[in-house]
C-alpha positions in Angstrom: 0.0 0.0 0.0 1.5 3.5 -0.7 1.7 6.1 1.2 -0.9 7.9 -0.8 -3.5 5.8 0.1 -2.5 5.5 3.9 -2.3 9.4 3.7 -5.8 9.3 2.0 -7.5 6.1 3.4 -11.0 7.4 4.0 -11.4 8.8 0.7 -12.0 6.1 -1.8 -16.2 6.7 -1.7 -16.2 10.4 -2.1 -17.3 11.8 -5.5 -14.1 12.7 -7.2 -15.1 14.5 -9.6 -16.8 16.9 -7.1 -15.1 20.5 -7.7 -13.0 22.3 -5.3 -14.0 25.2 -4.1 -13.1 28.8 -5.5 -13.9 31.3 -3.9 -11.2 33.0 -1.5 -9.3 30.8 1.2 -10.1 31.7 4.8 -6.6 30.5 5.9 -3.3 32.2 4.3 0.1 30.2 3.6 1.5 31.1 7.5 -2.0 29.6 8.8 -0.6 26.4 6.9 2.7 26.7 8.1 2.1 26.9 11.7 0.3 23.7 11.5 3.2 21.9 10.0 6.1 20.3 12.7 9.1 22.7 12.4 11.1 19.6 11.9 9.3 19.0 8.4 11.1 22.3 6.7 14.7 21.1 7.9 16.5 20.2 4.9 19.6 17.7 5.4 22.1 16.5 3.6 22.9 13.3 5.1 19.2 12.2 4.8 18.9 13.7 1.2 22.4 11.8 -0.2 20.9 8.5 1.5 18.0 8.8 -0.7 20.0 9.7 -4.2 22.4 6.7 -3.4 19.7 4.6 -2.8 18.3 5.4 -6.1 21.8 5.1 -8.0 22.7 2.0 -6.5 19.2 0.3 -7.3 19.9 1.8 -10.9 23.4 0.2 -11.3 22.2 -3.1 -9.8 19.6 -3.4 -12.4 22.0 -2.2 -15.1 24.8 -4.6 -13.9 22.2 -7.7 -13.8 20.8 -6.5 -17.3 24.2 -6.3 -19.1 25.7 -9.4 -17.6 22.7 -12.1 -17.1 20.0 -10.7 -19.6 22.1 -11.6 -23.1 22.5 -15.2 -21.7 19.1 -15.7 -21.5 17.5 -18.3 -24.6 15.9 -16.1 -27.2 11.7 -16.1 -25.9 12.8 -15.7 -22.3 15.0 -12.1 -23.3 12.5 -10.7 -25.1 10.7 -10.6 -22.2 13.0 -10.0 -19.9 14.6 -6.7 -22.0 11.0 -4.7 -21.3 10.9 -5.6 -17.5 14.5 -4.1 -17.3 13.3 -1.0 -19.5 10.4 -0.6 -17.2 12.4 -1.3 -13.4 15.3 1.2 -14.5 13.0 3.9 -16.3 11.0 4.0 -12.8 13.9 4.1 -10.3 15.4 6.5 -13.5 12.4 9.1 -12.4 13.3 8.7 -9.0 16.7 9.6 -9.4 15.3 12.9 -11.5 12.7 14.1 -9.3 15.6 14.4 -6.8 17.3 16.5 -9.4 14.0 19.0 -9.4 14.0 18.8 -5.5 17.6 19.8 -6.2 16.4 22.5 -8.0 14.2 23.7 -5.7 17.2 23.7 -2.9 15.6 20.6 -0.7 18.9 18.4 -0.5 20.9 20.7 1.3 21.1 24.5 3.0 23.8 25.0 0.2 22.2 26.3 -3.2 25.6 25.9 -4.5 25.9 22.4 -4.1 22.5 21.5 -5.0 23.0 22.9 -8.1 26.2 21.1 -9.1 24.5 17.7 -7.4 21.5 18.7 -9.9 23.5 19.5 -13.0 25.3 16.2 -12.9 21.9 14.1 -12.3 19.7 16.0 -14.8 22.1 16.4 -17.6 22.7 12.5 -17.0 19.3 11.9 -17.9 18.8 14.5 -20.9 17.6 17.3 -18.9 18.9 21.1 -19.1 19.5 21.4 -15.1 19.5 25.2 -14.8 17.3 25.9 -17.6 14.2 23.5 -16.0 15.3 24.8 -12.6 13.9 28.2 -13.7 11.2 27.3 -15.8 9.9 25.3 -13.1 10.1 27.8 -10.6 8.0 30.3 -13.0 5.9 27.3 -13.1 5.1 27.6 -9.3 4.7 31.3 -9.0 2.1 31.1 -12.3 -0.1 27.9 -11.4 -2.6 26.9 -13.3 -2.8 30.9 -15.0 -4.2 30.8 -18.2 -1.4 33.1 -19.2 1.7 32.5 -17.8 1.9 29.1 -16.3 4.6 27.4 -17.7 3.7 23.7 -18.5 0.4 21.7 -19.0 -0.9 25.5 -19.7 -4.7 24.3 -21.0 -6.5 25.1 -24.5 -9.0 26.9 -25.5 -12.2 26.1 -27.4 -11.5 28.3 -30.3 -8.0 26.0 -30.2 -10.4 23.6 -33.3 -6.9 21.2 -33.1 -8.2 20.4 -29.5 -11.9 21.2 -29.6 -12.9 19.2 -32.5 -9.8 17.6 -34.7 -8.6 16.0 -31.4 -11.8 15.2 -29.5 -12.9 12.2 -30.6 -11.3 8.7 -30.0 -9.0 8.2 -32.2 -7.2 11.7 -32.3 -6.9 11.5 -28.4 -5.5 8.1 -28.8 -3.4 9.0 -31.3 -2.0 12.3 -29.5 -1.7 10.2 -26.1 1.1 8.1 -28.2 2.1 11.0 -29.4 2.5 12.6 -26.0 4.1 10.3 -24.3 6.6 9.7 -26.8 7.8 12.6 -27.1 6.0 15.5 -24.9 9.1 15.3 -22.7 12.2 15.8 -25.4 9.6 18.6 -27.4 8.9 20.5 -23.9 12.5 21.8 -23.4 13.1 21.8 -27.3 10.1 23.6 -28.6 8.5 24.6 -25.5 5.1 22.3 -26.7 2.8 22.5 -24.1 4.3 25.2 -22.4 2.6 29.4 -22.4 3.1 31.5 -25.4 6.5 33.8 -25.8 7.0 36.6 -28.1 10.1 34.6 -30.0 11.8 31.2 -30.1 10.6 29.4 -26.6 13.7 27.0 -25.8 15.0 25.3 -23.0 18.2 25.2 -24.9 18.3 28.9 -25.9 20.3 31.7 -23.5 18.5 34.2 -25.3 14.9 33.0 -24.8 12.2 35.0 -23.5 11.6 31.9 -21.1 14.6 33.4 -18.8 15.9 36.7 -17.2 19.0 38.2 -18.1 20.6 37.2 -15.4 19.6 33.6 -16.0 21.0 33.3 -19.1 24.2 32.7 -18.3 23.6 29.7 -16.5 21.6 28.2 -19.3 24.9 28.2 -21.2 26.1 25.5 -18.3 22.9 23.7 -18.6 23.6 23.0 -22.8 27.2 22.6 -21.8 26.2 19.8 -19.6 23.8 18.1 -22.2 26.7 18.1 -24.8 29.0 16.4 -22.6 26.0 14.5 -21.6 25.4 13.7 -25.6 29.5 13.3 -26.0 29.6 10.6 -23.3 26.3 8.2 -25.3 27.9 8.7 -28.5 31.5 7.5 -27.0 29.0 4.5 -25.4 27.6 3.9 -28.7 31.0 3.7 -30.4 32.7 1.4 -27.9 29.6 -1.1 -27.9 26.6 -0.7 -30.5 24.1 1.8 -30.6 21.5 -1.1 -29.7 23.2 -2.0 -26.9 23.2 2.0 -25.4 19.7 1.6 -26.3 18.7 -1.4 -24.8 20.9 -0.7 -21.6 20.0 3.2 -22.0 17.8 4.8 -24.5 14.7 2.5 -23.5 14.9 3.3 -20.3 14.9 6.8 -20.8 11.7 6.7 -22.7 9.7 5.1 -20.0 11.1 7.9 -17.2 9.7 10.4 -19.7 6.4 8.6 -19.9 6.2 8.5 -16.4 6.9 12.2 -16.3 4.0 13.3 -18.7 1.6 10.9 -16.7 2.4 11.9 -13.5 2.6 15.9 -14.1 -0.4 15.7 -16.2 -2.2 14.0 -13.7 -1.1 16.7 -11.2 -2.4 19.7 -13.0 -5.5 18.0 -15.1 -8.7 17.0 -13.4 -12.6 17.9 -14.4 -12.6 19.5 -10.3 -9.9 21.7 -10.7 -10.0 25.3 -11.6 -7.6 27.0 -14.2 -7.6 31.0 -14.2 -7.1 34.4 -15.8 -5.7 37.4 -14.4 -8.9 38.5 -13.0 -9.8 35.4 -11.0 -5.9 34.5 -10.1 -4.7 34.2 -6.5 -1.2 32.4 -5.5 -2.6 30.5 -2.9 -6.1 29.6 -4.6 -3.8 28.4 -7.2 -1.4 26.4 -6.0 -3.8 24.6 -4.1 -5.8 23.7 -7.8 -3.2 20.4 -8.4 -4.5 16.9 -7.4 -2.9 14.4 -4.9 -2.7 10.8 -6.1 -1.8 6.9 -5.1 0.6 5.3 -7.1 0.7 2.3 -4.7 4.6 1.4 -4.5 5.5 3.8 -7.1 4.8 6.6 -4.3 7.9 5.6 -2.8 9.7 5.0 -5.9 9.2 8.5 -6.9 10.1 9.9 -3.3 6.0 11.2 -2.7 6.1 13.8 -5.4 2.6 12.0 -6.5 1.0 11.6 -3.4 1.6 15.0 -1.9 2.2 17.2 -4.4 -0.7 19.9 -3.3 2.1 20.9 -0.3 5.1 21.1 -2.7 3.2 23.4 -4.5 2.5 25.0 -1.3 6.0 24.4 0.1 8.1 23.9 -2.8 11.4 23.8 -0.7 10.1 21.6 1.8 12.3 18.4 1.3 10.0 15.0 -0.1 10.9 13.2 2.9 9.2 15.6 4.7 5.8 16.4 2.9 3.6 13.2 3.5 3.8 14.0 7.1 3.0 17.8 6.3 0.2 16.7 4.1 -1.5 15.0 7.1 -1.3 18.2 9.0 -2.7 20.6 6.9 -5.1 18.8 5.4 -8.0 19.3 8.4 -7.5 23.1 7.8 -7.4 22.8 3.8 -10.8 21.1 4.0 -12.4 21.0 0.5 -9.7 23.1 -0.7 -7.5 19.7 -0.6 -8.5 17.4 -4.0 -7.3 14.1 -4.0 -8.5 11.0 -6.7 -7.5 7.5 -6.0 -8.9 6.8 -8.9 -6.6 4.1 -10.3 -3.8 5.8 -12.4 -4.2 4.1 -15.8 -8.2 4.9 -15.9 -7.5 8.6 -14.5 -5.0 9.0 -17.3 -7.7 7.5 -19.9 -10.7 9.7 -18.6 -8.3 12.9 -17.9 -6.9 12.8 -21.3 -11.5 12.7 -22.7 -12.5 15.3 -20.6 -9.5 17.8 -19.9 -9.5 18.5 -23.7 -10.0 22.6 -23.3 -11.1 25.3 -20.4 -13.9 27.4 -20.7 -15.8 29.7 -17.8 -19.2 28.5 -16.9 -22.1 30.0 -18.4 -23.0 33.0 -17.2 -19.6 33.5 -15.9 -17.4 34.7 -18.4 -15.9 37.5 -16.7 -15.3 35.3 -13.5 -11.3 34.5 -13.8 -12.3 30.8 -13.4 -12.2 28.2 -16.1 -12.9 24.7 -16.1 -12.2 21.8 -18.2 -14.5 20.9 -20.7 -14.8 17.8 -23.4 
């Protein structure tokens, strides 16, 4: 059982679907705080580098076993065998990146400076610009679920006909979920897909982007510098050994962390009960309480709680994920309906999230409101 659904245990019969609340909170974020132990916003290192170790040593184990036992496997037992591997190492993959966004966000340590060289080596290692989705994602929390300048996940309109009509039907939204989680992940930081609209080229890659501050930009030069030794290194792989090999041992599992990544942060900001805004109805708190809690079962712990309590790390977004199952249970008697969680089982919340989140619309009668909702 994961700690979601301990977290979460009396929930299964309520109506999921029931929407939150939007009207103004009658706590604020210190109200929130103060319930929280003080212990849960101590950041250590010891603890954090136990948890990253764990996860590299898991991911060498299965990548040792893989290269060494898998080829001497008959031929029906390995092609079995080769998706298992993909799958395991992808997973514990995601684990080892949502520490770098924790990283990111300063939770390993009270030392930004070595966060951020812990986090360039683990993101670039898994195709990700470090300093360049450190910012980004940041934006991400101060904009959340804004119509305008949220930075990921950032919903359609229904005048958007690709969405509204070309893509709502069952074989366009199959077709895009392929799509989507094939490549969602390498076309984010690329082409900014999915992400709000810039005046100019949108690119996690670019210093000059309108996606950063001047004074980011030069730290999006060590981010690309980090992928291209990250790049140099595979294609040195790939020459030594095979480019099959890489990608058996590699590239596979790559491509199931970045599915993972597009379920799990879709299902975090998607949900027919959640509210989306514009600048009239926007409020930080109102907003970064509109994501959605869910179980994962053992995957909770696989992917250090980021899925289970994710409406306190947008709350809290330094608050270490070691600490924020235990602050979930504390704040949730004051957040009240203002807390949204679905146990709904992942694969079926993905299917039905994907039908009905299609675009956001105010509700009749409403239209000056602020407050969208998804629509189908």
């Amino acid at each position: 059982m994961g700690a979601g659904e301990r977290m979460n245990e009396a929930t299964t019969n309520k109506n999921v679907l029931k929407r939150v609340p939007n009207e103004k909170t009658p706590f604020e974020i210190s109200d929130l705080k103060k319930a929280i132990p003080l212990h849960c916003f101590k950041r250590s290192l010891a603890t954090s580098s136990y948890y990253l170790l764990c996860d590299i040593a898991v991911c060498y184990t299965l990548y040792h076993l893989a290269s060494n036992c898998i080829p001497l496997l008959p031929k029906p037992v390995n092609y079995i065998a080769w998706p298992i591997y993909w799958f395991c190492q992808g997973s514990f993959f995601m684990g080892i990146w949502i520490i770098g966004h924790d990283l990111g966000h300063n939770c390993f340590s009270e030392y930004e400076w070595l966060d951020d060289a812990i986090g360039l080596v683990c993101h670039s290692a898994l195709l990700t610009p470090y300093f360049s989705f450190k910012y980004s994602h940041n934006s991400h929390h101060v904009h959340n679920n804004s119509i305008e300048y949220d930075e990921v996940w950032v919903p359609k309109r229904k005048k958007d006909t690709l969405y509204s009509e070309v893509l709502n039907n069952p074989m366009g939204n199959m077709i895009f979920n392929v799509i989507r989680l094939l490549l969602s992940f390498p076309m984010y930081f690329t082409f900014n897909t999915h992400g709000r609209k810039y005046d100019g080229f949108a690119s996690h890659f670019y210093p000059w982007s309108p996606i950063f501050t001047e004074s980011e930009r030069e730290q999006i030069w060590i981010s690309d510098a980090g992928m291209l030794l990250a790049y140099y290194t595979l294609y040195k792989v790939a020459a030594t050994t095979s480019a099959t090999w890489l990608f058996c041992i590699y590239g596979a599992p790559l491509m199931i962390m970045n599915a993972h990544f597009v379920v799990f942060t879709f299902l975090h900001h998607s949900h027919p009960s959640i509210p989306q805004f514009d600048s009239k109805g926007w409020d930080w708190i109102r907003a970064a309480l509109s994501t959605v809690d869910r179980d994962y079962g053992v995957f909770n712990t696989i992917f250090h709680d980021v899925t289970c309590a994710h409406v306190v790390h947008h709350l809290i977004p330094n608050m270490p994920h070691y600490h924020i199952v235990e602050a979930t249970k504390a704040v949730k008697p004051i957040l009240g309906d203002y807390y949204k969680y679905d146990d709904t089982p992942i694969l079926k919340a993905f299917l039905r999230e994907t039908k009905e989140c299609i675009f956001v619309e105010p509700d009749e009668g409403e239209e000056n409101s602020g407050v969208y909702w998804f629509r189908r």
